[in-house]
C-alpha positions as CSV (number, residue, x, y, z in Angstrom):
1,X,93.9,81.3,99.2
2,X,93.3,84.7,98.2
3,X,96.5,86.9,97.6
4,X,98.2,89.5,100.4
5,X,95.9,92.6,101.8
6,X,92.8,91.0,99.5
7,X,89.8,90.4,101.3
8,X,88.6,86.7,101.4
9,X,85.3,87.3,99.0
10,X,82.0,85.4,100.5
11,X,80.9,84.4,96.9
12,X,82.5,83.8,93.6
13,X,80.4,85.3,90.8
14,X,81.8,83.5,87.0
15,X,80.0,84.7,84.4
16,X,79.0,87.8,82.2
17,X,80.5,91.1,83.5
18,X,79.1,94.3,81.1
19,X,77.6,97.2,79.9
20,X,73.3,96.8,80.1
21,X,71.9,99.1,77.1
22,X,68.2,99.2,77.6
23,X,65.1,100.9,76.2
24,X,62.2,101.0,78.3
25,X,58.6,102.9,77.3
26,X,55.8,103.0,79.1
27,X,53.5,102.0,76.5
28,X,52.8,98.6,75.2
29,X,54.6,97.4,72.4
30,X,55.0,94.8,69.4
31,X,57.2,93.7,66.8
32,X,57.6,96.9,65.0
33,X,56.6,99.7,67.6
34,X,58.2,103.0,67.5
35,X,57.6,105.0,71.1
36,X,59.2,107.6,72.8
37,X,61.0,106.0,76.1
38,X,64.5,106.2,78.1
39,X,67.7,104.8,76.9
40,X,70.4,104.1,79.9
41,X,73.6,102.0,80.1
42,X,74.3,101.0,83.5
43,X,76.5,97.6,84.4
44,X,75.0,94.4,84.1
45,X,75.6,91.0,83.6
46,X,74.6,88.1,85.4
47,X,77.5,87.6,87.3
48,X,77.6,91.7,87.6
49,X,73.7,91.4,88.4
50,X,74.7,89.0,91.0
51,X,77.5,91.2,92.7
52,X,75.3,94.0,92.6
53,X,72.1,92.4,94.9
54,X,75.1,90.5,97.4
55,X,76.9,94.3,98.0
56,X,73.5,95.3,99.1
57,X,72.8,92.3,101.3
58,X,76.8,93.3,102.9
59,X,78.4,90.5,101.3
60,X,82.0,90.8,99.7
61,X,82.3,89.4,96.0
62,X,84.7,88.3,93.1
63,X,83.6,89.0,89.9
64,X,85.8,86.2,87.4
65,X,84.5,87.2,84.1
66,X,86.7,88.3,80.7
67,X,86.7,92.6,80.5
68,X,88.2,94.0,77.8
69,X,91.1,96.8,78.0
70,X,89.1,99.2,75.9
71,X,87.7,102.5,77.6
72,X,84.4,101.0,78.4
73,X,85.7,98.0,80.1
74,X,88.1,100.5,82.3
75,X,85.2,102.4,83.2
76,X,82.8,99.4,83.9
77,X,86.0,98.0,86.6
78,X,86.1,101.2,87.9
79,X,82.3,101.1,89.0
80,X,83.0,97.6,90.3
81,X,85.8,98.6,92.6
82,X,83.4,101.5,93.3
83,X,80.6,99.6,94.6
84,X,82.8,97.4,96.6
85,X,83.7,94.3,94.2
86,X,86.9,92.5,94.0
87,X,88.0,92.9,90.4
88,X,91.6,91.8,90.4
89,X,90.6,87.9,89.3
90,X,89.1,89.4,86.2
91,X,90.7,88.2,82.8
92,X,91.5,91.7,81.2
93,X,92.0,91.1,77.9
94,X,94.0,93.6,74.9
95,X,92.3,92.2,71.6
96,X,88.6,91.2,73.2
97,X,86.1,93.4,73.4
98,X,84.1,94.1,76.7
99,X,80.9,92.7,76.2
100,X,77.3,94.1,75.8
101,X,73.7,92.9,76.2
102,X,70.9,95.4,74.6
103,X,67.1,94.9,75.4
104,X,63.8,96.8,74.9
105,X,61.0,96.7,77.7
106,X,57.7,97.9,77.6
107,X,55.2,98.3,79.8
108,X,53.8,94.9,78.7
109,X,57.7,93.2,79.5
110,X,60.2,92.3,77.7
111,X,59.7,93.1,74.2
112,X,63.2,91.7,73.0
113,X,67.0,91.7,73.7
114,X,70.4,90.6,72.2
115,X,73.5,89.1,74.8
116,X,76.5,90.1,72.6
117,X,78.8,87.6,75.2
118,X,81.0,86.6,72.6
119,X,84.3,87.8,74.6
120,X,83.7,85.8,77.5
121,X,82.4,82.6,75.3
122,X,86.3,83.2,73.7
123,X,87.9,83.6,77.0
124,X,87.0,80.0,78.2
125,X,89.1,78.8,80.7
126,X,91.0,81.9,81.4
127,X,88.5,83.3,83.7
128,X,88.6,80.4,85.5
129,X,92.7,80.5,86.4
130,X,92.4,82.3,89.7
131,X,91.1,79.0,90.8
132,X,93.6,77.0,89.8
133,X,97.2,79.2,90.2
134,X,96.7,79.8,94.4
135,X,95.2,83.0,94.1
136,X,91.7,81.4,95.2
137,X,92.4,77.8,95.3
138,X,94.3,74.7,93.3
139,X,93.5,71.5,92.4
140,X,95.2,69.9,96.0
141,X,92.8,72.7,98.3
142,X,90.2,73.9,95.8
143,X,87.5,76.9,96.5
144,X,85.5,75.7,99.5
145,X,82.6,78.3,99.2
146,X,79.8,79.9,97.2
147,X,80.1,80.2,93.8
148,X,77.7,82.1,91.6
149,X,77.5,80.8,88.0
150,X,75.9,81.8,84.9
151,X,74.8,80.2,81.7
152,X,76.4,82.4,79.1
153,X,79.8,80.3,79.5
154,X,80.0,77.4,76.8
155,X,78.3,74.1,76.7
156,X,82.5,72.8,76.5
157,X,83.2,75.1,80.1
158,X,80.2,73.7,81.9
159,X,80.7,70.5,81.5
160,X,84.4,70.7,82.2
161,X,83.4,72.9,85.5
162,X,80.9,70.0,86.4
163,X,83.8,67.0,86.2
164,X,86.6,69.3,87.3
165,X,88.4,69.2,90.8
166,X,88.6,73.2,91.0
167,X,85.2,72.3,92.3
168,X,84.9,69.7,94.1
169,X,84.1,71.8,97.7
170,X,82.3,74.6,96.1
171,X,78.4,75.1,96.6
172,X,77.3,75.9,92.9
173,X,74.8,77.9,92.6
174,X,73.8,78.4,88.6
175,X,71.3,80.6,86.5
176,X,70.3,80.4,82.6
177,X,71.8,83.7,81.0
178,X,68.3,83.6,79.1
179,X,65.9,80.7,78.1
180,X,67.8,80.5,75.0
181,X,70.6,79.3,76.4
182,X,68.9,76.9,79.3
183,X,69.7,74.1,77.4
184,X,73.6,74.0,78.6
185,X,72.9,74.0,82.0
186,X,72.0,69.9,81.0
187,X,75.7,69.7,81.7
188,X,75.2,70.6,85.5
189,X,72.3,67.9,85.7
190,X,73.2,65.3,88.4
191,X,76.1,67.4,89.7
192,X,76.2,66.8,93.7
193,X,76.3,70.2,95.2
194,X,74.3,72.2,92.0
195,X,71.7,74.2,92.9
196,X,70.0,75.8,89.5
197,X,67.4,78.9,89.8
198,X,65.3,78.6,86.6
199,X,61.9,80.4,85.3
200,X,59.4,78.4,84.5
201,X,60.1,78.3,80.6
202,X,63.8,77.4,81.3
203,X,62.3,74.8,83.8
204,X,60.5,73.3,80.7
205,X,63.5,73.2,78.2
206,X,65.4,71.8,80.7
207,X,62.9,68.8,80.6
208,X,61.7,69.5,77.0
209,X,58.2,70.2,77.9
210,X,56.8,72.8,79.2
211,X,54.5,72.6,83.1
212,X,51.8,75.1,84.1
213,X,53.3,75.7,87.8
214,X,56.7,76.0,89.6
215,X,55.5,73.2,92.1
216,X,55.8,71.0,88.4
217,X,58.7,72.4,86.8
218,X,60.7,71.9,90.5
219,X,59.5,68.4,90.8
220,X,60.0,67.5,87.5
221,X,63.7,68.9,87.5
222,X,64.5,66.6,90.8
223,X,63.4,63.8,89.4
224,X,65.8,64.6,86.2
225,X,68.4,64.5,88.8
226,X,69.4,68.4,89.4
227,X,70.3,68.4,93.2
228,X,68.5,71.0,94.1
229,X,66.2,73.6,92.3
230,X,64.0,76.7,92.7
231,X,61.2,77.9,89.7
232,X,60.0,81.1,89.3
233,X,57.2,82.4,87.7
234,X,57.0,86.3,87.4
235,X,54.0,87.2,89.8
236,X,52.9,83.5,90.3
237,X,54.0,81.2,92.8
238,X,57.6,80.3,93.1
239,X,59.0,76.9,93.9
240,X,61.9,75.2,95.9
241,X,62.8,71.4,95.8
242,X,65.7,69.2,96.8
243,X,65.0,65.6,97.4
244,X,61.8,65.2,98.3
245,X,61.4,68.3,100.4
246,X,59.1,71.1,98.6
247,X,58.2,74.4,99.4
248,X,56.6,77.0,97.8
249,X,55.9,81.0,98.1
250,X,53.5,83.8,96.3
251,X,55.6,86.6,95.4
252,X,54.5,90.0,96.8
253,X,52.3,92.3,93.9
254,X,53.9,95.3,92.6
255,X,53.6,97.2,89.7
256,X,56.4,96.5,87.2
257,X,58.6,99.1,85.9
258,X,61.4,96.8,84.7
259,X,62.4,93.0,84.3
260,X,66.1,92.7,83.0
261,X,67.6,91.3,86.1
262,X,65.3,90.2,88.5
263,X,66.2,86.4,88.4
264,X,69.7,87.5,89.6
265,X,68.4,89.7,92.2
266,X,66.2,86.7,93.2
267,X,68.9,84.0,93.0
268,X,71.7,87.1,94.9
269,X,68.8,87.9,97.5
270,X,68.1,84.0,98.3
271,X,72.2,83.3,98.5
272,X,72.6,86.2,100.9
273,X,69.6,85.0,102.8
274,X,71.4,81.5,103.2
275,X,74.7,83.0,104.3
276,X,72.7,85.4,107.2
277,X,71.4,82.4,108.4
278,X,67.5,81.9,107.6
279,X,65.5,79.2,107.4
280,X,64.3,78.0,104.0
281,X,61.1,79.2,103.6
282,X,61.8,82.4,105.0
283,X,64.7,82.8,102.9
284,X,63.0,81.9,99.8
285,X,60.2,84.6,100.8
286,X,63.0,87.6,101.5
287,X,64.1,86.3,97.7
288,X,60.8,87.1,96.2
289,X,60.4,90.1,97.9
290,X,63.9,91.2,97.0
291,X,63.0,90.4,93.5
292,X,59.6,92.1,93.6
293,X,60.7,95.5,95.4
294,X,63.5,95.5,92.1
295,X,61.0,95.0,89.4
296,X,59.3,98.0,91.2
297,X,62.4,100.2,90.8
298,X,63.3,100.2,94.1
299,X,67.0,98.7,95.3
300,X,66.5,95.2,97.0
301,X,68.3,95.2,100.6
């Protein structure tokens, strides 16, 4: 139920909304290295990430997420509402900061980064109200759509999102915010409508072990009981399973001018592709390629 003269959105994106700081160089670096390079803030976010590649595929989403009333979480609504978001679920708060993740890239990947998410962590459940207070659903007629989730919420939220009635109908769709904080998606493990999109190191946590192919990590994660999964592997084969249906795709090569966001291009570009109406494997082909032409520099579409 979304409120008077507000567009019903196609997809709920939950998760970090913020500002990206990142370094990139063309050279290759190390612990240590000092190079000239180019500095740029642009919005980010996984749930942002996520809104960004679904405006380009002409879908209409909800960012929930915590943004602070400060002048750069103004600004950073303003470009949402700019680029065709619906912003008016987001938790605005007065005493929490809007959010920031920082990383370095050079031309040998990521060198390092640093999710400062520590206003949305502190936000908890008040993200989440729009889903419970009629303005997108209640516990009686809950969400009955997409929802795009990401793994910077808590270890607490997730596992109250994976018991709780608010989303009972929705078709979950979830990503790690990072490998270092795969481990919580455990919580979502055996949920009945989950679908996870994992690399192939947060495939391995996930299972604490690690598996030198997609096709491994997908099957393996099955088996665990996740409902449904797909593996990535940067330029090595990707992977889908769900049951005991598997399918797998080589992404296109490109050369790689940045990193920081291409698994929620992949996982936005392989919703969208769903939604349009393709079959699987073409879907989770248009997904790599999305993902490729981004890592490129080029805008997914």
């Amino acid at each position: 139920m979304t409120q008077p003269n507000t567009p019903r959105p196609d997809i709920l994106c939950i998760g970090s909304v913020l500002w990206d700081i990142i370094g990139r160089s063309s050279s290759h670096m190390r612990a240590g290295s000092d190079v000239p390079g180019h500095i740029t803030r642009i919005p980010g976010g996984v749930a942002m990430n996520i809104a960004m590649t679904c405006i380009n595929f002409g879908l209409t989403p909800a960012l929930l997420s915590a943004v602070g009333r400060d002048p750069q979480g103004d600004v950073l609504v303003k470009e949402a509402d700019r680029m065709g978001m619906i912003t008016q679920h987001l938790y605005r708060s007065e005493d929490l900061p809007t959010d920031t993740y920082m990383a370095i890239e050079g031309a040998n990947g990521l060198i390092a980064a640093i999710a400062d998410a520590h206003s949305l962590e502190q936000a908890g459940t008040k993200i989440l109200r729009p889903l419970s207070d009629g303005a997108l659903g209640d516990e009686t007629t809950p969400w009955a759509g997409l929802i795009a989730l990401d793994g910077n919420l808590t270890r607490d939220l997730l596992a109250d999102i994976a018991k709780s009635p608010l989303f009972t109908n929705a078709d979950l769709r979830v990503a790690p915010a990072s490998p270092g904080k795969a481990e919580r998606l455990l919580a979502l493990v055996g949920h009945p409508s989950a679908t996870l999109y994992v690399n192939l190191e947060e495939a391995g946590l996930l299972c604490q072990t690690s598996f030198d192919t997609a096709v491994e990590g997908a099957r393996a994660l099955v088996k665990r009981g996740v409902h449904r999964v797909l593996v990535t592997d940067g330029g090595n084969m990707a992977a889908e399973c769900c049951g005991d249906t598997l399918r797998s795709a080589q992404p296109p090569e490109v050369l790689v001018t940045r990193v920081t966001g291409a698994g929620d291009t992949f996982m936005a570009a392989h919703i969208a592709s769903e939604i349009q109406g393709m079959a699987p494997q073409p879907a989770l082909e248009r997904a790599l390629t999305a993902a490729a032409t981004y890592v490129s520099g080029e805008t997914p579409s």
